[in-house]
C-alpha positions in Angstrom: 0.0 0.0 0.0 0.8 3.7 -0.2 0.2 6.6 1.9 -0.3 9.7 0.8 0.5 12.1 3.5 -0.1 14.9 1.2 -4.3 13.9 1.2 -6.2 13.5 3.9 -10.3 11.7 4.2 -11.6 15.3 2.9 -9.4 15.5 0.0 -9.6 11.8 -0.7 -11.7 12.4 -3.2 -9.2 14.3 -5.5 -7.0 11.1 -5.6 -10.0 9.1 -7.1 -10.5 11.9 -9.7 -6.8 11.9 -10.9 -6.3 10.3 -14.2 -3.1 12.1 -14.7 0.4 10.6 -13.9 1.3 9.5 -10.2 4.2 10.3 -9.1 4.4 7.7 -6.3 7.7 4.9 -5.9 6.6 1.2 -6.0 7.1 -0.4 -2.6 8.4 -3.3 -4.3 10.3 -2.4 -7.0 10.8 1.1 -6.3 10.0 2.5 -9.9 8.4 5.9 -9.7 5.5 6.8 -12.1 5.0 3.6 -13.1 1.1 3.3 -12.9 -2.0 2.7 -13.6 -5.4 2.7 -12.2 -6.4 -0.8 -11.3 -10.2 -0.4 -9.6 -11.4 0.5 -5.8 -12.8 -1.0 -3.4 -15.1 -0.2 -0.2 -14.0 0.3 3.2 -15.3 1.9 6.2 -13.7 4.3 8.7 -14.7 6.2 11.6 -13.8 10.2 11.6 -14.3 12.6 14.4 -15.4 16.2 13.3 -14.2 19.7 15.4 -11.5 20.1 18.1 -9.2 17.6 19.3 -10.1 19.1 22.6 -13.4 19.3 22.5 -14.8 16.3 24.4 -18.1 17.1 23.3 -17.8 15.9 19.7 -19.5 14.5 17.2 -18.6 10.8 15.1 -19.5 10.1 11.5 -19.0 6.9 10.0 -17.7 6.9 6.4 -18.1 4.7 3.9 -15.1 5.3 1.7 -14.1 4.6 -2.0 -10.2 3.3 -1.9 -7.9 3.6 -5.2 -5.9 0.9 -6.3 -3.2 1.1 -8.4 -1.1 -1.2 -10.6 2.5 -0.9 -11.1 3.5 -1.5 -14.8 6.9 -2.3 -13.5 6.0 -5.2 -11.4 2.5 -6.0 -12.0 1.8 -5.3 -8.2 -1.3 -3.9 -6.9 -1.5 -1.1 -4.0 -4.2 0.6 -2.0 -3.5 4.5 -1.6 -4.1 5.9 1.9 -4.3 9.1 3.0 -2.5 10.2 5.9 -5.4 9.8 8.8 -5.9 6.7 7.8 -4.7 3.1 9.3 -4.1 0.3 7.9 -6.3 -2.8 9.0 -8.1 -0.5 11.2 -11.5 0.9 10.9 -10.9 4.3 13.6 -9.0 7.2 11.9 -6.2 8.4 13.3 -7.5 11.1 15.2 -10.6 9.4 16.7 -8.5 7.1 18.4 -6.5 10.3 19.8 -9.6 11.7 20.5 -10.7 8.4 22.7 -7.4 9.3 24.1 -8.1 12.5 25.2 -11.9 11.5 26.5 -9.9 9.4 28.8 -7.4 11.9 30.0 -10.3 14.7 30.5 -11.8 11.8 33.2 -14.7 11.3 31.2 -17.2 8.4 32.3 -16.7 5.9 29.9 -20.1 4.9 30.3 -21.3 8.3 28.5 -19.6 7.8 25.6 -21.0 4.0 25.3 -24.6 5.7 25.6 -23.6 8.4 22.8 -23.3 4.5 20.9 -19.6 5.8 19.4 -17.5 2.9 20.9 -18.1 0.2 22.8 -16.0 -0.3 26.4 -14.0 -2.9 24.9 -12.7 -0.9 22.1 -12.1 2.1 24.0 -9.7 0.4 25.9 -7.8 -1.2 22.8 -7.7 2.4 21.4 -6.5 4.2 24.8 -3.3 1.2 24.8 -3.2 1.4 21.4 -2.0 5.2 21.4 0.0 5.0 24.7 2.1 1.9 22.9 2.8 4.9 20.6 3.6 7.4 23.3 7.3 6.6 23.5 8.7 6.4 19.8 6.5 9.4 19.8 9.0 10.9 22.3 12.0 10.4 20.2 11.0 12.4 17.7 12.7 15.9 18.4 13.7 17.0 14.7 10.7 19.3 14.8 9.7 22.5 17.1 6.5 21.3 16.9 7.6 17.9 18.7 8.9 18.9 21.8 5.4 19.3 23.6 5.5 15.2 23.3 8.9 15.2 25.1 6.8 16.9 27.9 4.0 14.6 27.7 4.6 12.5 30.7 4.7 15.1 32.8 1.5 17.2 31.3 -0.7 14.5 31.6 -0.4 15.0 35.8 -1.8 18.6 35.2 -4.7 19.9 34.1 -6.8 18.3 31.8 -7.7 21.0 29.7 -4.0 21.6 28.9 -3.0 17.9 28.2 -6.0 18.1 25.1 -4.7 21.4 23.8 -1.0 20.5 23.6 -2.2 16.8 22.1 -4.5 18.6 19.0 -1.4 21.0 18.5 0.4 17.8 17.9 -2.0 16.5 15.7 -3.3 19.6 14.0 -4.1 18.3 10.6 -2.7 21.4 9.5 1.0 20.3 10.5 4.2 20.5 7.8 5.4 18.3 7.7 2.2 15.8 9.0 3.4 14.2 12.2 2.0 11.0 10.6 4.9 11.2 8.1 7.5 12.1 10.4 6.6 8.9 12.2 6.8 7.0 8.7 10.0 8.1 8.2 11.4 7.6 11.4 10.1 4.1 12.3 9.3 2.8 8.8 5.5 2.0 10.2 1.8 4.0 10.1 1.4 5.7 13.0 -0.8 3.7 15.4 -0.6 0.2 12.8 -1.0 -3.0 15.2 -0.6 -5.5 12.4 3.2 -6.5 12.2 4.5 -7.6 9.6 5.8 -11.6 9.1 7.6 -13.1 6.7 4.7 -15.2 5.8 2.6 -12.0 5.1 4.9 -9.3 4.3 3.5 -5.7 4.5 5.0 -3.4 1.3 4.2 0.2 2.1 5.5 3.6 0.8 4.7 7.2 1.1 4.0 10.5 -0.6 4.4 13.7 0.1 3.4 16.8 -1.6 2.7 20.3 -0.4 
């Protein structure tokens, strides 16, 4: 698969009406620009919509058109991502921060089971799921913007209120470069993926970025 840190799910649907040239490298045989457009498929994925920080939020559920693209290289087949999106996941990148940050602001999880936007198992898998991330997170300190997560540890005793505003200036979709490709880059991963790859099922992914 590829991501394309350059598109996120509101622009997702410029990608699906290119029918230009890509400019993306093969994750297998690293050609660039060798492609061509090889169908879609469905796939659903839960956004959030608003502030980070605002607790109070609202969910939508979308049901997504991906693009998949043919290599004329190497004959193989990718799925194109954009940047808030995981792989093998159904929650967005930023709902499952957001589930983070409903847990930091000592909301009952209870409420948000009523709301009917995530069940108490998966709230749980989403909260570990982000602090597994929390450390690599920590290491990288290339960027200005970064160096609130080197704080982290220590926020998170204070005030709620300014653990959520420092964690959406993190993730403020807005961001150049996107922290989700400074995480590619760095760990050679998707931010927040909990498939691993084996050699039985190996996982061939590149990115893309354009500004």
């Amino acid at each position: 698969m590829i991501i394309d840190f350059s598109h996120d799910v509101d622009t997702y649907h410029e990608l699906l009406a290119h029918y230009g040239k890509w400019s993306y490298t093969c994750p297998v045989c690293k050609s660039v620009g060798e492609w061509q457009r090889h169908g879609s498929y469905l796939r659903y994925l839960i956004v959030n919509e608003g502030n980070l920080y605002n607790i109070d939020y609202k969910w939508k559920t979308c049901h997504m058109k991906i693009l998949r693209l043919r290599c004329k290289s190497c004959q193989h087949t990718h799925a194109i991502l954009a940047k808030d999106m995981i792989p093998f996941t159904v929650y967005s990148i930023r709902s499952i921060v957001r589930i983070f940050c409903y847990k930091i602001s000592n909301q009952n999880i209870a409420e948000a089971e009523q709301r009917g936007w995530v069940s108490h198992q998966q709230f749980y898998r989403c909260v570990k799921c982000f602090e597994r991330a929390i450390a690599k997170l920590q290491e990288l300190n290339k960027w200005d913007t970064l160096v609130y997560l080197k704080k982290l540890p220590e926020v998170l005793k204070q005030q709620w209120q300014n653990n959520l505003k420092i964690i959406a200036t993190l993730f403020d979709i807005r961001q150049h470069p996107p922290l989700e490709l400074s995480f590619f880059e760095q760990y050679n991963c998707p931010l927040l993926m909990q498939r691993i790859t084996t050699n039985e099922y190996p996982l061939f992914i590149a990115s893309f970025y354009e500004e």
